[in-house]
Z-matrix of the N, CA and C atoms (Angstrom, degrees):
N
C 1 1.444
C 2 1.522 1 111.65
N 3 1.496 2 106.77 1 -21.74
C 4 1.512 3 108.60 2 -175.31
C 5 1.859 4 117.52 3 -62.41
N 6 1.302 5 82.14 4 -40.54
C 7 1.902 6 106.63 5 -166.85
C 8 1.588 7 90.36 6 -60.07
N 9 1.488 8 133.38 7 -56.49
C 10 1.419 9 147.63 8 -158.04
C 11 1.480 10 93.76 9 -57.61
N 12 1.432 11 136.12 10 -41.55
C 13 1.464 12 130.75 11 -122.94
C 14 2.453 13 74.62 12 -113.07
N 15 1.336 14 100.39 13 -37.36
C 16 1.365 15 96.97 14 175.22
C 17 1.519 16 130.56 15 -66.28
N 18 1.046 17 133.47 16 -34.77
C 19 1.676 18 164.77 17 119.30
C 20 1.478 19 97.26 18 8.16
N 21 1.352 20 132.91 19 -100.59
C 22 1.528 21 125.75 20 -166.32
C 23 1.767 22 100.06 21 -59.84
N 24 1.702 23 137.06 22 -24.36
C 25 1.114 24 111.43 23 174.00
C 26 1.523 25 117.67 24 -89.21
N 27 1.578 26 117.92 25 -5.24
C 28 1.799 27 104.74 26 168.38
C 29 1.422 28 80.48 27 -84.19
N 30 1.251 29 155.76 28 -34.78
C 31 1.536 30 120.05 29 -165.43
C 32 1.464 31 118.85 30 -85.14
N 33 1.245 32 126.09 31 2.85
C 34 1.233 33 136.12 32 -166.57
C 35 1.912 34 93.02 33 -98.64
N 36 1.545 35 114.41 34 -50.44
C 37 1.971 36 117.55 35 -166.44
C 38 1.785 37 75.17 36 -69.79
N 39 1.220 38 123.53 37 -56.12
C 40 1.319 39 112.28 38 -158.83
C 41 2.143 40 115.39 39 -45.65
N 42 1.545 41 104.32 40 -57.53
C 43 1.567 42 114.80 41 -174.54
C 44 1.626 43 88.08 42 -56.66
N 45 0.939 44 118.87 43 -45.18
C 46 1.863 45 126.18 44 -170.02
C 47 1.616 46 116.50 45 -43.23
N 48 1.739 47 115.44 46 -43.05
C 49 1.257 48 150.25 47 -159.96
C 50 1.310 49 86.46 48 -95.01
N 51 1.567 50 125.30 49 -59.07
C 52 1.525 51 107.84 50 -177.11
C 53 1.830 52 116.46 51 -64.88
N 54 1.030 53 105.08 52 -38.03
C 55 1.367 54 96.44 53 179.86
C 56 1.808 55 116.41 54 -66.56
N 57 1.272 56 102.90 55 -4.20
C 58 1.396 57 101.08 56 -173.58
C 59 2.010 58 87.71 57 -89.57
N 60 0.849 59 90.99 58 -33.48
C 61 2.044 60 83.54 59 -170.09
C 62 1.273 61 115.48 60 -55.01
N 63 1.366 62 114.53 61 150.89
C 64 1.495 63 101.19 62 167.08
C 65 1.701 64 84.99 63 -169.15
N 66 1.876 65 121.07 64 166.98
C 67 0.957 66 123.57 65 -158.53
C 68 1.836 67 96.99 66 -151.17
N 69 1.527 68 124.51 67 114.24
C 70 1.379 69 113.85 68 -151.87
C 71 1.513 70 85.38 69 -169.02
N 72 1.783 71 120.59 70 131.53
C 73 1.288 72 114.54 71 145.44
C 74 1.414 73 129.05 72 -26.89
N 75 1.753 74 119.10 73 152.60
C 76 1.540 75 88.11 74 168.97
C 77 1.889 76 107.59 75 -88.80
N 78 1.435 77 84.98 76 167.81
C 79 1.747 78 99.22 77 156.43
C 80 1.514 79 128.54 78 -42.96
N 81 1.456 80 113.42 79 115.92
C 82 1.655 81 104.29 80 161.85
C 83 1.314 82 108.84 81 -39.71
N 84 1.580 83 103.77 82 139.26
C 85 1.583 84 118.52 83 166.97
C 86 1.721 85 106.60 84 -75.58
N 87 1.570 86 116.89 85 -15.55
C 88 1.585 87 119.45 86 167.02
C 89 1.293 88 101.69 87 -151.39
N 90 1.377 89 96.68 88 166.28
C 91 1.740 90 118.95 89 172.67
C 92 1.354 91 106.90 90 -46.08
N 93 0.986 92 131.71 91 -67.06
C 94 1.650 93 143.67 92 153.79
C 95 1.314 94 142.15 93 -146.02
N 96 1.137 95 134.86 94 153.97
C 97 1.838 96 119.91 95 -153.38
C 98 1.796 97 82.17 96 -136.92
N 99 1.640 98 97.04 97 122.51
C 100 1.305 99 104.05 98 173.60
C 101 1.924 100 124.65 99 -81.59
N 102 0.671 101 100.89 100 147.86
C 103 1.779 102 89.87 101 -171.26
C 104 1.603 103 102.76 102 -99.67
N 105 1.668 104 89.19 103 128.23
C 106 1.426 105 112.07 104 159.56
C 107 1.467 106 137.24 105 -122.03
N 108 1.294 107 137.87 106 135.57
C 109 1.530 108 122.54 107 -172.63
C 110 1.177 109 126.52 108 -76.11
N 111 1.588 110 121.16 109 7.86
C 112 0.994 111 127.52 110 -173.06
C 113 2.013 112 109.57 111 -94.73
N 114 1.360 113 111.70 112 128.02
C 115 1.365 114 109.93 113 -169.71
C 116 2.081 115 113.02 114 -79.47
N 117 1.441 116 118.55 115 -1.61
C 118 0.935 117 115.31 116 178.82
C 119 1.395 118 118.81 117 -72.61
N 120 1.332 119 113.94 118 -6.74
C 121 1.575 120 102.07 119 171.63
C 122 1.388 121 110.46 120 -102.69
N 123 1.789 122 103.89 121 145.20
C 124 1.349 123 105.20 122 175.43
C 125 1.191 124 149.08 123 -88.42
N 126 1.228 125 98.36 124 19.53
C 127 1.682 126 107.94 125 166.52
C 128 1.395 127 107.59 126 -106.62
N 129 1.634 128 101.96 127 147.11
C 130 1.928 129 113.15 128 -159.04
C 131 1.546 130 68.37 129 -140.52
N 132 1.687 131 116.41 130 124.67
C 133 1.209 132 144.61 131 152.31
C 134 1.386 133 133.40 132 -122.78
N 135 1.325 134 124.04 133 84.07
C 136 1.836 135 104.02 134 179.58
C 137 1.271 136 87.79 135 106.75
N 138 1.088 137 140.58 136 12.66
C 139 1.432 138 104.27 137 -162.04
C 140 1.631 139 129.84 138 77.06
N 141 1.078 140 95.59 139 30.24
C 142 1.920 141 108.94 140 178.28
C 143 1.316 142 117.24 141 176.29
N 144 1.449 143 115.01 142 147.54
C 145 1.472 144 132.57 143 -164.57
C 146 1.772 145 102.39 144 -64.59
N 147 1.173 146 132.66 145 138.74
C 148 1.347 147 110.79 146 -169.12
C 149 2.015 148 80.90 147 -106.93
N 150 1.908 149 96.45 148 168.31
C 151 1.519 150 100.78 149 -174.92
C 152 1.562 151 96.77 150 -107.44
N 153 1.506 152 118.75 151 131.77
C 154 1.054 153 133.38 152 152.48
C 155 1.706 154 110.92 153 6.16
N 156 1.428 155 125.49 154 100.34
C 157 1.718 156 105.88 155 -177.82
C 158 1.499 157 105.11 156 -64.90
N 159 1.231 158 127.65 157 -8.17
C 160 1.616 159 115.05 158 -148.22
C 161 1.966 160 92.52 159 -91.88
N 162 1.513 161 109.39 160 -19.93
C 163 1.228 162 122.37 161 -177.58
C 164 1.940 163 114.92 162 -99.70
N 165 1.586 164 105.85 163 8.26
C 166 1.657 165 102.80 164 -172.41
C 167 1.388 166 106.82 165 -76.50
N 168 0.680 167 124.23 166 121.98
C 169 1.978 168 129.39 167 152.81
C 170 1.432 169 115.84 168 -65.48
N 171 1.366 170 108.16 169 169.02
C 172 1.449 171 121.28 170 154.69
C 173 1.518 172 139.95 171 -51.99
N 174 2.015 173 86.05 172 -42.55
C 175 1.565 174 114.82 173 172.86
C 176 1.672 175 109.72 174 -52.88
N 177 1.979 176 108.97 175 -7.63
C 178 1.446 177 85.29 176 -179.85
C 179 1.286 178 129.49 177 -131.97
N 180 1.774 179 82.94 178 37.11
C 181 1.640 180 93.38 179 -170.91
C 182 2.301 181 80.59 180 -138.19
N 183 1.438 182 94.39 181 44.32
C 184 1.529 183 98.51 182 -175.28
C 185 1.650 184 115.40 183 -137.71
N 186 1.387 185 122.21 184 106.18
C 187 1.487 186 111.69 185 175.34
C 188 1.596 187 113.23 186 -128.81
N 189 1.082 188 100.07 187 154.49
C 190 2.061 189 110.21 188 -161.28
C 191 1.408 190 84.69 189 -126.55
N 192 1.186 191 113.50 190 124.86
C 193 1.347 192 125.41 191 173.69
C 194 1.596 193 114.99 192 156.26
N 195 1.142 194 123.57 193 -33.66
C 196 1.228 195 113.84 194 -168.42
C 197 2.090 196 120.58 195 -86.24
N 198 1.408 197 82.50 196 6.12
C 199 1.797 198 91.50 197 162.27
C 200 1.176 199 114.44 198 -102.08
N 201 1.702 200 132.00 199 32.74
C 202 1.145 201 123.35 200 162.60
C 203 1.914 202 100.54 201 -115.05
N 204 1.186 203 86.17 202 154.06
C 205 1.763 204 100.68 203 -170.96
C 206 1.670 205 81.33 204 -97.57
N 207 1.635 206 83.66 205 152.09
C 208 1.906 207 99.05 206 -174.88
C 209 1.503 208 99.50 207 -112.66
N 210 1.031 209 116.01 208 154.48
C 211 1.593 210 115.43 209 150.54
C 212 1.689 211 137.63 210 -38.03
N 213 1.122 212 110.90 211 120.24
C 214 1.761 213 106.25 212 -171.94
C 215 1.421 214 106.54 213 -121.41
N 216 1.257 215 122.49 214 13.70
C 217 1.290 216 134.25 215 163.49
C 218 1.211 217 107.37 216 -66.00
N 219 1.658 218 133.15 217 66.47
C 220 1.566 219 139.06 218 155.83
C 221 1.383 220 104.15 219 -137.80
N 222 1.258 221 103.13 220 -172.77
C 223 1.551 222 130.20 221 167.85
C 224 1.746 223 115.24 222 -26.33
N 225 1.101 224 80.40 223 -68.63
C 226 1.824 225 91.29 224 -168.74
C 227 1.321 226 100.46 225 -89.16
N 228 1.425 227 140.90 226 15.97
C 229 1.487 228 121.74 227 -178.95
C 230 1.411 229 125.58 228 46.30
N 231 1.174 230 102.75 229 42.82
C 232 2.087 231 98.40 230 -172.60
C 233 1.789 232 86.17 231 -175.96
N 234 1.335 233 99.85 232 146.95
C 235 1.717 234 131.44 233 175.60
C 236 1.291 235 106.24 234 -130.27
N 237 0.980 236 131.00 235 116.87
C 238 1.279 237 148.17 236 127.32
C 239 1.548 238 135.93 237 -26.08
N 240 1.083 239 124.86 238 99.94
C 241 1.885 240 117.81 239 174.10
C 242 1.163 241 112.17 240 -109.39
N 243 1.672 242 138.73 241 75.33
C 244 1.324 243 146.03 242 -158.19
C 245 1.446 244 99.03 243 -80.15
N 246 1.569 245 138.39 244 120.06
C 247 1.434 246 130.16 245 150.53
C 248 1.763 247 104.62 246 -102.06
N 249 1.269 248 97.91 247 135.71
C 250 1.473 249 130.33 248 -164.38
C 251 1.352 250 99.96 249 -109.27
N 252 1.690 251 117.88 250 -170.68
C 253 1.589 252 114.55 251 163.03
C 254 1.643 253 104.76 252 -103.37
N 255 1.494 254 117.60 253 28.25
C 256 1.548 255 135.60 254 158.03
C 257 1.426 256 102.11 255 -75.78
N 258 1.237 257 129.64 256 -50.52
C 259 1.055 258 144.72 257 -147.96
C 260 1.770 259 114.05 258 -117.27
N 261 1.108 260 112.22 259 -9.54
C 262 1.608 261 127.15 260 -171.51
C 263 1.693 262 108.17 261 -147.58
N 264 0.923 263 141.22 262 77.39
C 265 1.397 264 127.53 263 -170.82
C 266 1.593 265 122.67 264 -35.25
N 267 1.495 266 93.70 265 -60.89
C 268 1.147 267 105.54 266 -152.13
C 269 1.431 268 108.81 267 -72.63
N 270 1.784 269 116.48 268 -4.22
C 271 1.481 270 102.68 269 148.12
C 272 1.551 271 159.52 270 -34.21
N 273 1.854 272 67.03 271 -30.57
C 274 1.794 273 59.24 272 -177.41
C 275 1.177 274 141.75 273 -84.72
N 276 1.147 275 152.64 274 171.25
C 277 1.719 276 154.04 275 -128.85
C 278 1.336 277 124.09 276 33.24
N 279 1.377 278 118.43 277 -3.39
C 280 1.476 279 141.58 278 -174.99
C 281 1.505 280 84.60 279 -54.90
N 282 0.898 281 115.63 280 -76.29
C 283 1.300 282 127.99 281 -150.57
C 284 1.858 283 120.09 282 96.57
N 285 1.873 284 101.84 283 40.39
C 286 1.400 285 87.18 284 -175.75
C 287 1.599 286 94.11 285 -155.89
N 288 1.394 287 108.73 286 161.25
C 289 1.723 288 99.79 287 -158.82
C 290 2.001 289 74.53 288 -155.01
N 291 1.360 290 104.70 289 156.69
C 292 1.270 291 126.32 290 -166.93
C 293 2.072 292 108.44 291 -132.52
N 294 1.290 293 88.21 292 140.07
C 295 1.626 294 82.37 293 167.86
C 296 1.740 295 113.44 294 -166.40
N 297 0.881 296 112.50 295 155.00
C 298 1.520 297 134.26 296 -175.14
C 299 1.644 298 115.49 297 -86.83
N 300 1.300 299 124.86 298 113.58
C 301 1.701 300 94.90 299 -167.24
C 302 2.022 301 85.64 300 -130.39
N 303 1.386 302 99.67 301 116.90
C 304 1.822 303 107.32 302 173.43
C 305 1.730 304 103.96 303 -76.07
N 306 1.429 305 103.05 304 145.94
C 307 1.550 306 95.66 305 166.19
C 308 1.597 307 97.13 306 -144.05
N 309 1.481 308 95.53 307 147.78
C 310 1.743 309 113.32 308 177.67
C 311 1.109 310 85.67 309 -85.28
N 312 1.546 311 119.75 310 156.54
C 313 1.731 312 133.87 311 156.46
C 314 1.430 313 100.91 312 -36.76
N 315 1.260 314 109.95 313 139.85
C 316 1.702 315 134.75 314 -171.75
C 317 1.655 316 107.80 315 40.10
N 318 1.400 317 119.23 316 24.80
C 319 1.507 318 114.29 317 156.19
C 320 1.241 319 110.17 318 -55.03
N 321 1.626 320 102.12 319 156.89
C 322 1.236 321 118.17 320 -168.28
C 323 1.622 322 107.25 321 -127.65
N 324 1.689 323 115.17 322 134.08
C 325 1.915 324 118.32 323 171.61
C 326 1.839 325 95.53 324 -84.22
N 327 1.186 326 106.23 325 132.79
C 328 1.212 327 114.15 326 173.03
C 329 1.706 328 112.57 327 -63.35
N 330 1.625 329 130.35 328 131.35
C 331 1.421 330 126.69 329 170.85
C 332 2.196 331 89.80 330 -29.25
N 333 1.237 332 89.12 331 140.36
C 334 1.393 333 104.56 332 154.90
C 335 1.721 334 116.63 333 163.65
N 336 1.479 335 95.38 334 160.73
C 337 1.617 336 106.34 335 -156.65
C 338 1.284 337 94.67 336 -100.21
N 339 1.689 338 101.87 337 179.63
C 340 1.783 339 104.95 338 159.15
C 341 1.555 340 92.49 339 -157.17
N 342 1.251 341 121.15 340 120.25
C 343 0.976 342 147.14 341 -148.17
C 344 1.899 343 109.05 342 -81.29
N 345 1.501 344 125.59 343 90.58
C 346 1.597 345 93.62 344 -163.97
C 347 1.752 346 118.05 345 52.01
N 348 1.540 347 95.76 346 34.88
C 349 1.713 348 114.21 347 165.12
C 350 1.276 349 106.57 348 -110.48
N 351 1.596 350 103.21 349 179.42
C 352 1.612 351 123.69 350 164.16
C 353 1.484 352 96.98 351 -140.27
N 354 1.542 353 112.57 352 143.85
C 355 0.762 354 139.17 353 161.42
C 356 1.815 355 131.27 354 -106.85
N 357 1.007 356 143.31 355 126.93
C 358 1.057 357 158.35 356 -130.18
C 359 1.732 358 122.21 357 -148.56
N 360 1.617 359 126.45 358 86.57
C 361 1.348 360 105.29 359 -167.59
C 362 1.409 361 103.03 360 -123.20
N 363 1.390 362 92.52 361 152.01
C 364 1.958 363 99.96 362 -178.74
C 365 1.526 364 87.33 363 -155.11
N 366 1.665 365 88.04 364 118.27
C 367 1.890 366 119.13 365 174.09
C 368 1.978 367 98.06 366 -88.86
N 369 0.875 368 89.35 367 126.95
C 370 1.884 369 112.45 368 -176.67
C 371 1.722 370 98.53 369 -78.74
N 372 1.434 371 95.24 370 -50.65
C 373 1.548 372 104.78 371 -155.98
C 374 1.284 373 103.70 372 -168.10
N 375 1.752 374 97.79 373 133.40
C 376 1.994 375 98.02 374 -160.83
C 377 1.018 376 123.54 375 90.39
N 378 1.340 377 130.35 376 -167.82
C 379 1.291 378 140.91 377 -161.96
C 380 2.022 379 97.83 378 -154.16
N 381 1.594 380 90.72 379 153.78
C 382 1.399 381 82.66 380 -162.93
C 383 1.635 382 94.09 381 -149.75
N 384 1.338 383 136.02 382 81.09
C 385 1.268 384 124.33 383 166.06
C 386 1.529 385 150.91 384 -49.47
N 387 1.174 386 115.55 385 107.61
C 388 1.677 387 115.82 386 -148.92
C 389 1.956 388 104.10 387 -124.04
N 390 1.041 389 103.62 388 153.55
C 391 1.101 390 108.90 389 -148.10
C 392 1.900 391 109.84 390 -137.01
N 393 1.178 392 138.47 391 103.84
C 394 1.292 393 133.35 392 169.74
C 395 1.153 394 151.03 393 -82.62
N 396 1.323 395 120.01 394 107.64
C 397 1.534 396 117.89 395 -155.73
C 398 1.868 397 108.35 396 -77.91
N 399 1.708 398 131.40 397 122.77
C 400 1.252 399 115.67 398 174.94
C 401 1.259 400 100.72 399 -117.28
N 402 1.626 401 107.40 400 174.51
C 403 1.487 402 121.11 401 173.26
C 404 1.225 403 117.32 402 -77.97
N 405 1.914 404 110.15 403 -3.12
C 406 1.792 405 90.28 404 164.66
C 407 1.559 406 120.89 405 -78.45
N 408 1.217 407 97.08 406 145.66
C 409 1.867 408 107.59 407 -169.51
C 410 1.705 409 100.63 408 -96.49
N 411 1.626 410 120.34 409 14.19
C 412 1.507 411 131.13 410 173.10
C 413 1.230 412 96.93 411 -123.98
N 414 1.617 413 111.22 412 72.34
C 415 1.955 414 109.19 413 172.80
C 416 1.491 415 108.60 414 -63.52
N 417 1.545 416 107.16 415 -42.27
C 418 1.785 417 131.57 416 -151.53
C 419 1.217 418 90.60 417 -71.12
N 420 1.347 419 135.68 418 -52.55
C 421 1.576 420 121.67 419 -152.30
C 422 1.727 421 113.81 420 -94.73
N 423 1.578 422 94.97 421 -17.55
C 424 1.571 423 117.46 422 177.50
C 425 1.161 424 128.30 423 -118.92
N 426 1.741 425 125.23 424 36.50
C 427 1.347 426 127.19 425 -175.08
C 428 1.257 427 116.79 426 -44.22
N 429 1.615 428 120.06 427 131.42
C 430 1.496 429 137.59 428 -173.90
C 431 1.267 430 110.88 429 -70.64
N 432 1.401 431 125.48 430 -58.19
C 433 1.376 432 151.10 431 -179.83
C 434 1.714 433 125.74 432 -116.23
């Protein structure tokens, strides 16, 4: 009778223990920390000096560039215009980066991943065939697209 009376209380600490778990990036320490190269400020985020919020502008959550078409006269028929938080400050900790990609007729996007990314496409003009690689190893019997 002893063993019986133990039974609903390991299953009770046990459901208890699961509800305590949980598995989640952490929280920004701020809304967002603008990046500067200068080492006098003391906050180090990401990998970059963040700028004073009480001093952020607009100018730094602002980039002009990505309405120019690049050259696709190479190899792969396609240019790239990557803005980073090199190139955008106020990217950084976002967790989000933007880019422009030109293609000559039958240009080609190089295989490539994004790791715990999103990807995002909008064709201007033309048609542009794109293609997704998954971790199921049953493409044939379960086509995605």
């Amino acid at each position: 009778m002893r063993s019986v009376t133990k039974y609903p209380v390991t299953v009770l600490l046990f459901a208890f223990a699961c509800s305590m778990a949980s598995a989640s990036d952490p929280s920004p320490l701020q809304d967002f920390c603008v990046a500067i190269n200068s080492s006098t400020s003391a906050v180090f985020v990401n990998g970059k000096f963040c700028k004073n919020p009480k001093v952020v502008t607009a100018d730094d959550f602002f980039f002009s560039g990505l309405q120019i078409p690049r050259n696709t006269a190479n190899q792969l028929g396609s240019n790239v215009t990557r803005v980073n938080v090199d190139l955008l400050p106020g990217l950084n900790t976002l967790g989000i980066s933007l880019a422009r990609i030109d293609f000559a007729p039958y240009g080609v996007n190089p295989p490539h991943f994004h790791p715990r990314g999103t990807e995002i496409t909008m064709v201007a003009e033309g048609t542009l065939y794109v293609g997704f690689v998954t971790s199921d190893t049953d493409t044939v019997s379960s086509p995605k697209f």
